[in-house]
C-alpha positions as a Markdown table, in Angstrom:
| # | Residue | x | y | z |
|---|---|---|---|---|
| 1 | Unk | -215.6 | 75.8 | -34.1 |
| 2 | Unk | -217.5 | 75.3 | -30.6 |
| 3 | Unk | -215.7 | 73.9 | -27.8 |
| 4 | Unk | -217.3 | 70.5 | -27.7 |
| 5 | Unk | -215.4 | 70.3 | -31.4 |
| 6 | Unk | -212.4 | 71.3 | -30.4 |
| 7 | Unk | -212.4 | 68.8 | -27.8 |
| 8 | Unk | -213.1 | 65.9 | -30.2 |
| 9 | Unk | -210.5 | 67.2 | -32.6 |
| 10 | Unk | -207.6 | 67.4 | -29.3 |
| 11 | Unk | -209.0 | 63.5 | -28.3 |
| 12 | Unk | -208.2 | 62.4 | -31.5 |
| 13 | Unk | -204.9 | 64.4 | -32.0 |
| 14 | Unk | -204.0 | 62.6 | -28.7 |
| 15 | Unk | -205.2 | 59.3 | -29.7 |
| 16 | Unk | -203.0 | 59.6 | -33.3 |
| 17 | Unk | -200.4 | 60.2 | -31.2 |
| 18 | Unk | -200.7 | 57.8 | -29.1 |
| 19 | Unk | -200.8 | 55.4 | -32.1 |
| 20 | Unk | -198.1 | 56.7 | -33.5 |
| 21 | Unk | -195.6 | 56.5 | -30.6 |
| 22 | Unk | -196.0 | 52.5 | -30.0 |
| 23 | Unk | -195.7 | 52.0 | -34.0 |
| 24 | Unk | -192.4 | 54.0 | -33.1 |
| 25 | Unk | -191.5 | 51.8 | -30.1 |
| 26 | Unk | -192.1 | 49.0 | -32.4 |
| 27 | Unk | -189.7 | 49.8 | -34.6 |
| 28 | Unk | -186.7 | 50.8 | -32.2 |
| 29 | Unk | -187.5 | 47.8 | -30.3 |
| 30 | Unk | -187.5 | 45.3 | -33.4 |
| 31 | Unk | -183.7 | 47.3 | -34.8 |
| 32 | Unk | -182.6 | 46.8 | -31.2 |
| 33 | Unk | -183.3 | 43.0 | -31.0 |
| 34 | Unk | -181.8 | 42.7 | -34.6 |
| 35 | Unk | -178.6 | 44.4 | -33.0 |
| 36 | Unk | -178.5 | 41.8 | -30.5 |
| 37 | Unk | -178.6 | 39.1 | -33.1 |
| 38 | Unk | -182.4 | 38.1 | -33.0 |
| 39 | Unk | -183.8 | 37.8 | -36.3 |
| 40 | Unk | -186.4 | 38.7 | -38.3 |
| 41 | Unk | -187.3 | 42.1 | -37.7 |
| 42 | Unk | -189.4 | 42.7 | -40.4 |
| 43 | Unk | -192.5 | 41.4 | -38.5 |
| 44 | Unk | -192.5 | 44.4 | -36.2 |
| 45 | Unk | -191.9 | 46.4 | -39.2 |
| 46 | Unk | -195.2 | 45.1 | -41.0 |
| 47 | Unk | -197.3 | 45.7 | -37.7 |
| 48 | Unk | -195.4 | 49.4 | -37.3 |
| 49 | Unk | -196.5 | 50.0 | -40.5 |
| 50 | Unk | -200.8 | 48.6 | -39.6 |
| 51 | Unk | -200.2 | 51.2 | -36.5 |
| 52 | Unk | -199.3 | 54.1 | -38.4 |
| 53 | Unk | -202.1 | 53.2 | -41.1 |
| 54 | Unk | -204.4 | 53.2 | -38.3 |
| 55 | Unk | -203.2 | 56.3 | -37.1 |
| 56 | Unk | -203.9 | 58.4 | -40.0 |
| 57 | Unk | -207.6 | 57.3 | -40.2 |
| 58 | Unk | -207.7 | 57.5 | -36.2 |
| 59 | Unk | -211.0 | 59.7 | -37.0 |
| 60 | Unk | -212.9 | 57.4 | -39.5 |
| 61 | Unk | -212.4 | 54.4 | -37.3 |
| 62 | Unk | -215.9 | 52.8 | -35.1 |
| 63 | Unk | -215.3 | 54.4 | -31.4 |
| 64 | Unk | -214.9 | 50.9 | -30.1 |
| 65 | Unk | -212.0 | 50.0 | -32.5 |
| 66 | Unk | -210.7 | 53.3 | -31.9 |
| 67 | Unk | -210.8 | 52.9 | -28.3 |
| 68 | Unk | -209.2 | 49.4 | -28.8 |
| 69 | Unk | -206.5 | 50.3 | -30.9 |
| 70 | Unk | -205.9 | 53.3 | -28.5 |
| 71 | Unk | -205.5 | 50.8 | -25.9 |
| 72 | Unk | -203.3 | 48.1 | -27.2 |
| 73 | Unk | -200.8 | 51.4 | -28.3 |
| 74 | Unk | -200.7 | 52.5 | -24.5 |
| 75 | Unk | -199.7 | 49.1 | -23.7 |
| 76 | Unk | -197.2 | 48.6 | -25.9 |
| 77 | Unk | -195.4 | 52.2 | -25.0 |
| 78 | Unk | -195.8 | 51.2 | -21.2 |
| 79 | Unk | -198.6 | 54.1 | -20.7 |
| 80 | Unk | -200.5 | 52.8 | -17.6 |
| 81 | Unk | -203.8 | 54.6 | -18.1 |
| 82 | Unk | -205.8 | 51.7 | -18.7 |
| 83 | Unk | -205.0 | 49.4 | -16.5 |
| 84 | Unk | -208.0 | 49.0 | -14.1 |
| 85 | Unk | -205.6 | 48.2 | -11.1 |
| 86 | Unk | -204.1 | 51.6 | -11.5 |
| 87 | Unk | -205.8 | 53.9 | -9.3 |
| 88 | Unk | -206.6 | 57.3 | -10.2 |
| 89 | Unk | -207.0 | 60.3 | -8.8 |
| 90 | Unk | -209.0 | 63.8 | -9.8 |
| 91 | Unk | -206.8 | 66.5 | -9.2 |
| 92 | Unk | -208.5 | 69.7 | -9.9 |
C-alpha cells in the first residue's frame, strides 16, 4: 500500500467517524429531550440510524455526497471546520 492509499483509506476512516459521532449525538440528544418530557423520539432514532447506514458505505458514496454528508455530521456534533467564517491557520 503506497502512501497516497493510505491517505485515502485515513480520510475515509475519519470521515466514518465523523458520521458516526453525530448519529451518536443524535441519539443522546433525542433520549435527553424525551427525559425532559418532549416526545417522540423515534424521529432522531430513524435519522441515527440513515447516519450510521451512511457511515458504513462512507467509501462507495459519489465524493460530493460524501463531502455533504461529511458536512452536515460536523455540524450537527458542533465541529467548526467548515464554516467559511472560521479562519484557519497552517501550522507547520
Amino acid at each position: 500500500m503506497n502512501a497516497h492509499e493510505r491517505r485515502r483509506l485515513a480520510a475515509l476512516r475519519a470521515d466514518r467517524e465523523t458520521v458516526l459521532a453525530a448519529a451518536e449525538a443524535l441519539r443522546h440528544q433525542a433520549v435527553q429531550s424525551h427525559y425532559a418530557g418532549l416526545a417522540r423520539p423515534e424521529t432522531a432514532f430513524g435519522l441515527a440510524s440513515i447516519l450510521e447506514l451512511l457511515a458504513l458505505r462512507i467509501a462507495d458514496q459519489p465524493p460530493d455526497v460524501r463531502a455533504h454528508v461529511v458536512r452536515i455530521a460536523r455540524e450537527m456534533t458542533g465541529d467548526g471546520m467548515d464554516l467559511p467564517t472560521v479562519r484557519r491557520n497552517r501550522r507547520r
